[in-house]
Steps between C-alpha positions, in 0.01 A plus 500: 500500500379652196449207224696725210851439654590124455707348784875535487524086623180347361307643822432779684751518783691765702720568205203655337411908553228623247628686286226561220236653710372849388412806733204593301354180494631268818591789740486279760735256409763719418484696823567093706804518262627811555503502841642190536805621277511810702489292878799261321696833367512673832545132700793515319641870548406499885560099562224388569369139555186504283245170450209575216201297490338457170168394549261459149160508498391520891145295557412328840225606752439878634423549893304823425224626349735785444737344255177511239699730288788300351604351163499178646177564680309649197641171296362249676158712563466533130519108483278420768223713375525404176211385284501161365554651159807713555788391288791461751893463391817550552807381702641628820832418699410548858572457840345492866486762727555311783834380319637902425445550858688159633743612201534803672594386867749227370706767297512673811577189751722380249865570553637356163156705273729682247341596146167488312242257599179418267226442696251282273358168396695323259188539231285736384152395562230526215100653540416179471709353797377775695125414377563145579628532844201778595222199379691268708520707833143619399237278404235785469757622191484206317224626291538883593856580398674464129736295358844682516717411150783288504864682443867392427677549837781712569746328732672675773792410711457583843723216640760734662224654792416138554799350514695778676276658691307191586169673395184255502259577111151468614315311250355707292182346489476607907604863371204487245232339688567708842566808366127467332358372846658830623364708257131343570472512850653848530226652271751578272358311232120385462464192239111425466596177496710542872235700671162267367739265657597639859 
């Protein structure tokens, strides 16, 4: 959810559609909205029973050298091959891509799924959280990787997949950690520090 629109209930929930993104600058985004409008427009002129999953920020661990051309892929590459020096910031809602897919498969299995469903941790995570966790997982880091910033947290509500849908949140400390132990092994992503390790 772009940070510029302000929550209608004091967080992000299903209620919320962005409605301040631009086409010149955040084409992206405003394509996931306008599709989503259009799928609810015609559920609604041919009857259809429509679920939408609204997954955030997707991280988690890749089964293919293949996949080396994502944004999520080319994020966590930049961070594991950065230098010691690099300033790193910024704050991220996110979610595992092991939980869009289970996400996925309960909407369907799910008789009662009606609506919108976030699919996301409850907090934005900060560079330095993600920092932290990588030094933990990865002792060779400790020294190797920078210190990520701290930053305010955005707080998401993403009760209703859990709750109705029964859906599981991976820790996302297990999305961080084994999506880099994906990205190393694969090739996808060579840290000095990994490889002078291996």
């Amino acid at each position: 959810m772009n940070r510029k629109q302000q929550p209608k209930h004091g967080q992000y929930c299903e209620d919320d559609w962005n409605d301040v993104s631009q086409i010149d600058s955040e084409a992206y985004w405003v394509s996931k909205v306008q599709a989503e409008r259009t799928a609810w427009e015609l559920a609604d002129h041919l009857g259809l029973d429509v679920v939408t999953l609204l997954p955030n920020f997707v991280l988690g661990p890749v089964i293919s050298a293949e996949q080396s051309g994502g944004v999520s892929v080319g994020f966590m590459k930049g961070i594991l091959e950065s230098p010691p020096d690099k300033e790193f910031s910024g704050s991220w809602t996110v979610n595992d891509v092991r939980d869009v897919a289970a996400a996925h498969i309960l909407a369907a299995e799910k008789p009662h799924a009606k609506g919108r469903y976030i699919v996301s941790q409850p907090e934005s995570i900060s560079a330095r959280f993600i920092t932290d966790t990588l030094k933990h997982a990865f002792p060779a880091a400790k020294a190797a990787l920078p210190d990520g910033a701290d930053a305010e947290m955005a707080h998401i509500n993403s009760s209703r997949v859990v709750e109705d849908l029964g859906l599981k949140l991976t820790p996302v400390a297990d999305t961080i950690r084994d999506m880099a132990e994906s990205l190393m092994k694969l090739g996808i992503a060579k840290p000095a520090w990994y490889t002078a390790a291996v």
